[in-house]
C-alpha positions in Angstrom: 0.0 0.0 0.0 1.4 3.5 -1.1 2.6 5.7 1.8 0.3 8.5 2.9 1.9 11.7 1.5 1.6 15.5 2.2 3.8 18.5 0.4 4.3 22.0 0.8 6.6 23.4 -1.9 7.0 27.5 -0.9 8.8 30.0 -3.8 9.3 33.2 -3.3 11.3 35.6 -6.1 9.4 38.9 -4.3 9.2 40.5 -1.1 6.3 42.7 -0.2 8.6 45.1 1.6 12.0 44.7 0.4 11.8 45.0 -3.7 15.5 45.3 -4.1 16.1 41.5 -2.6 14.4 40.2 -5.8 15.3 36.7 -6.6 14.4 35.1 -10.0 14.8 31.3 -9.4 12.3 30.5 -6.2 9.3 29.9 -7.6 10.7 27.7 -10.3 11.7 25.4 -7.8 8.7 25.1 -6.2 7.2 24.3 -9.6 10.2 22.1 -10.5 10.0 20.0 -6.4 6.4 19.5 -7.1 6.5 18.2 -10.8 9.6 15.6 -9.3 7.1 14.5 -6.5 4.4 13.6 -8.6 6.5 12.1 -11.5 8.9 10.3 -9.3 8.1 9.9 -5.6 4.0 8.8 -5.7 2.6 12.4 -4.9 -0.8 13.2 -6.8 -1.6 16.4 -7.0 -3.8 16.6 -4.3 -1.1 16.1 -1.9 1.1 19.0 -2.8 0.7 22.4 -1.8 2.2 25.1 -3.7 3.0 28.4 -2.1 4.3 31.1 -4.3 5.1 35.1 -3.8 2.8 36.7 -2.4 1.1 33.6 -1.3 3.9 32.7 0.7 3.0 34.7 4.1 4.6 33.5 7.4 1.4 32.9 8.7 0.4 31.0 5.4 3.8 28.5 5.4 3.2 28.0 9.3 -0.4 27.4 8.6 0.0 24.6 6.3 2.9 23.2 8.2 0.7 22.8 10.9 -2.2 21.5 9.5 0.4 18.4 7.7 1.6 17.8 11.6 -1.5 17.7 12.5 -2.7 15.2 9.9 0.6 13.3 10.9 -0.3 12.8 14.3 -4.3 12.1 13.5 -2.3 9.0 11.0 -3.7 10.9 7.8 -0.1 11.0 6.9 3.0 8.9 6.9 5.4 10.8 4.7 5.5 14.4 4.7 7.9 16.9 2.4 8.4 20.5 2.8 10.7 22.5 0.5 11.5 26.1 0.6 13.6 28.1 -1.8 13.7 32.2 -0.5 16.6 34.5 1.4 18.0 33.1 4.1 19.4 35.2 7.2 20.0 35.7 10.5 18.8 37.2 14.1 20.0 37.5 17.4 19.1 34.2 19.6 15.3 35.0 20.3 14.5 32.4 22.9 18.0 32.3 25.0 18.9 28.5 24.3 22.1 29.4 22.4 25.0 30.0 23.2 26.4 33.3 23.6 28.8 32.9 20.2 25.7 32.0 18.4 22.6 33.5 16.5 19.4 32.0 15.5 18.7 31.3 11.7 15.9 32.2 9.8 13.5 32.0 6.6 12.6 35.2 4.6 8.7 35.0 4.1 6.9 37.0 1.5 5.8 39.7 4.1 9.5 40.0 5.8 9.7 43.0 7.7 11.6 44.8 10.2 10.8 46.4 13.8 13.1 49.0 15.0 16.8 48.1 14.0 15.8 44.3 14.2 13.6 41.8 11.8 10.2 41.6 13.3 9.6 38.3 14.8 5.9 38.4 13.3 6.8 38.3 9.2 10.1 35.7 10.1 10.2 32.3 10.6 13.0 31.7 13.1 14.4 28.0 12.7 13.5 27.4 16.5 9.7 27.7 15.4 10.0 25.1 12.8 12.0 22.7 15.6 9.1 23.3 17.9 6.3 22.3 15.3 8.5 19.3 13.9 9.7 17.5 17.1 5.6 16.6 17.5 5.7 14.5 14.8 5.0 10.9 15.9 7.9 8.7 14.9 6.4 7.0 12.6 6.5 9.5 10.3 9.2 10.2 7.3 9.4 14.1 7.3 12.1 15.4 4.8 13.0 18.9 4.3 14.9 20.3 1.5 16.4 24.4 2.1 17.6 26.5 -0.9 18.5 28.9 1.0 21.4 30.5 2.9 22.5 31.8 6.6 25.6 33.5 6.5 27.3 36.0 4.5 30.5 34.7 5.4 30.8 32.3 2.4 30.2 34.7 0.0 33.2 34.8 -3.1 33.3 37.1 -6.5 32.1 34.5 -8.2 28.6 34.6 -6.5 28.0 38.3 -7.8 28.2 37.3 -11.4 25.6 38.5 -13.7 23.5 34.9 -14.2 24.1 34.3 -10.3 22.8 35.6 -6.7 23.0 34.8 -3.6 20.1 33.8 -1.6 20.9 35.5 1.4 19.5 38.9 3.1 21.3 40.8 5.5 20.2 41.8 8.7 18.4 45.3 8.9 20.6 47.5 10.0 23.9 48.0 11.1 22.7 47.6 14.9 21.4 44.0 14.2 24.6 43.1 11.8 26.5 43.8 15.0 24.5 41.1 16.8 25.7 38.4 14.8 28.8 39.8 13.4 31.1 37.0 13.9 28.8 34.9 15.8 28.8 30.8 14.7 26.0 29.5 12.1 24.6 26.7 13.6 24.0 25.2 10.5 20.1 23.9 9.7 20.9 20.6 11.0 20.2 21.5 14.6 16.7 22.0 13.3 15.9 18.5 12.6 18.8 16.6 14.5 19.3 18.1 18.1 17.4 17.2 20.8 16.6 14.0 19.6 14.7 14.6 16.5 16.8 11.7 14.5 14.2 10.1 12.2 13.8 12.8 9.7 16.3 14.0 6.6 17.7 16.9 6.2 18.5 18.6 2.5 20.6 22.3 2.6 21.9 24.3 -0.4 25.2 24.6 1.3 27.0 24.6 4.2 26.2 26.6 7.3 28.9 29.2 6.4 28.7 29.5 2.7 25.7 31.3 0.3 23.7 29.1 -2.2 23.0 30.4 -5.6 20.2 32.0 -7.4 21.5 31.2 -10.8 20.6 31.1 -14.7 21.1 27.4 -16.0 20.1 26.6 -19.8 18.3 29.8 -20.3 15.6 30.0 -16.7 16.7 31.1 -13.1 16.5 28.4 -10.5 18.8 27.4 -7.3 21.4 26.1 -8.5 20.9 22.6 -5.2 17.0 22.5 -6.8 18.4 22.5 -10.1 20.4 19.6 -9.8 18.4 17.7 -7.4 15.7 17.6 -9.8 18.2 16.6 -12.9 19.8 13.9 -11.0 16.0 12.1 -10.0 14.5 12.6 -13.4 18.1 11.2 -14.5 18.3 8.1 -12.6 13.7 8.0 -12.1 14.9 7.8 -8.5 16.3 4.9 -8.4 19.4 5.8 -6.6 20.3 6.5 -2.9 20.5 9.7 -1.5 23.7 9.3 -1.1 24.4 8.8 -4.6 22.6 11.7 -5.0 24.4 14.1 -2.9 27.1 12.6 -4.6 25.9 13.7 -8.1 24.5 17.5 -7.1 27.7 18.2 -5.7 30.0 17.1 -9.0 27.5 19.2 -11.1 27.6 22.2 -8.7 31.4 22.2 -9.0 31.8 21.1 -12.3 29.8 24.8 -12.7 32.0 26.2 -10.7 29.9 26.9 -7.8 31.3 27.1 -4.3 28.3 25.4 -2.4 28.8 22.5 -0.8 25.2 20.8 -0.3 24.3 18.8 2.9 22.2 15.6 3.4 21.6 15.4 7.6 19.6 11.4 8.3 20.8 8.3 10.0 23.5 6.1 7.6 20.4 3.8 6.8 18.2 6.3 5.1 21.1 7.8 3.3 21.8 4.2 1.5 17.7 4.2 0.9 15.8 5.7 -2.1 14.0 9.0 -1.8 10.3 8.2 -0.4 11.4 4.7 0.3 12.4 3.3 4.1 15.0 0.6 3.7 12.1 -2.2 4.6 9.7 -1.4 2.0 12.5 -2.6 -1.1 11.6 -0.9 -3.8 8.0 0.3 -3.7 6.6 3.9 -3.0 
């Protein structure tokens, strides 16, 4: 019998507040994730939400990430996939569980705004949020995340300001809040899913904690450059590889064009030797 599935698949090129931050490659990926769900993981379209622009509210993502826990934990739904390709950037530590060499990182919604000299906590989704909503799924459930997006500045090279790339990350607001994570550690996205005992669930980032991942121009369309290849390398192989072999392949074709990004597969050794929206046990069938 098929696994129950959910999806959200959130693009966003445009921010209601902030035109200059533009991107030109989100919402393609949200179009490309959802067409490789349905051709080559078992998704119909009734399982996938979409979430572009200006659709893409923080209180819209949060919404429907909600209402797919919920359906998790009512047993509606086995397997659930969120991807989300926007800015990436960071705050001060909202809730005091970091250390004091550390900030929190965060997702850039459609209606990102700022409050004062910091980004209001209302119109940003603050990786601790999406921890908090995740850790109540029951353990029976798959959940994998994939993140085209970025966290730091840091990793930023020359190469990532050329004309057909960009990268996905926003600065803080002002020079004030720059200050409050100037030189403070990126956590990476991992702790989202993998601290505090959340070890079930798999983990797909762009890049590294301290490099950018690329808005880029590949055979003639802007996409992220990860979403890109993530989707070349499935339709290439109909998913019939192992993640790992995966990660392998994205990150020979992300060199190969000269990209610095190193992407990042976070899961226990057994689901990294599986085949996406496959457990090890279930040999072969969706």
């Amino acid at each position: 019998m098929a696994t129950k599935r959910r999806a959200l698949c959130v693009g966003i090129n445009n921010f209601k507040n902030y035109p200059s931050a533009a991107l030109q490659g989100c919402v393609n990926d949200a179009n490309d994730m959802s067409a490789v769900l349905k051709n080559f993981l078992g998704f119909k379209s009734s399982d996938i939400t979409i979430l572009k622009d200006s659709q893409a509210t923080k209180d819209n993502i949060m919404k429907n990430l909600k209402d797919m826990v919920a359906g998790a934990k009512a047993g509606k739904y086995e397997y659930l996939v969120f991807s989300m390709s926007s800015h990436g950037t960071q705050v001060p530590d909202v809730n005091g569980d970091e250390e004091a060499d550390h900030a929190d990182e965060a997702f850039c919604p459609y209606d990102l705004k700022q409050s004062g000299n910091q980004w209001d906590k209302k119109y940003i989704i603050v990786d601790d949020a999406l921890h908090n909503l995740f850790v109540q799924l029951p353990a029976n459930v798959l959940l994998e995340v994939y993140l085209d997006t970025c966290h730091s500045g840091t990793g930023l090279k020359g190469i990532d300001l050329l004309l057909d790339r960009k990268p996905r990350y926003l600065p803080p607001p002002s020079l004030k809040a720059f200050e409050k994570v100037e030189n403070k550690k990126s956590r990476g996205v991992a702790r989202l899913l993998l601290d505090k005992g959340i070890i079930h669930h798999i983990l797909w980032a762009a890049c590294r904690s301290d490099q950018t991942s690329s808005d880029a121009k590949i055979a003639g369309s802007w996409h992220g450059a990860f979403t890109y290849y993530f989707c070349k390398e499935i339709k290439a192989c109909k998913n019939k590889r192992s993640r790992e072999d995966l990660l392998n392949k994205i990150r020979n074709d992300l060199k190969a064009g000269k990209y610095s990004q190193i992407p990042q597969l976070e899961c226990e050794a057994t689901k990294r030797s599986a085949v996406i929206g496959r457990s090890t046990k279930e040999k072969g069938q969706p």
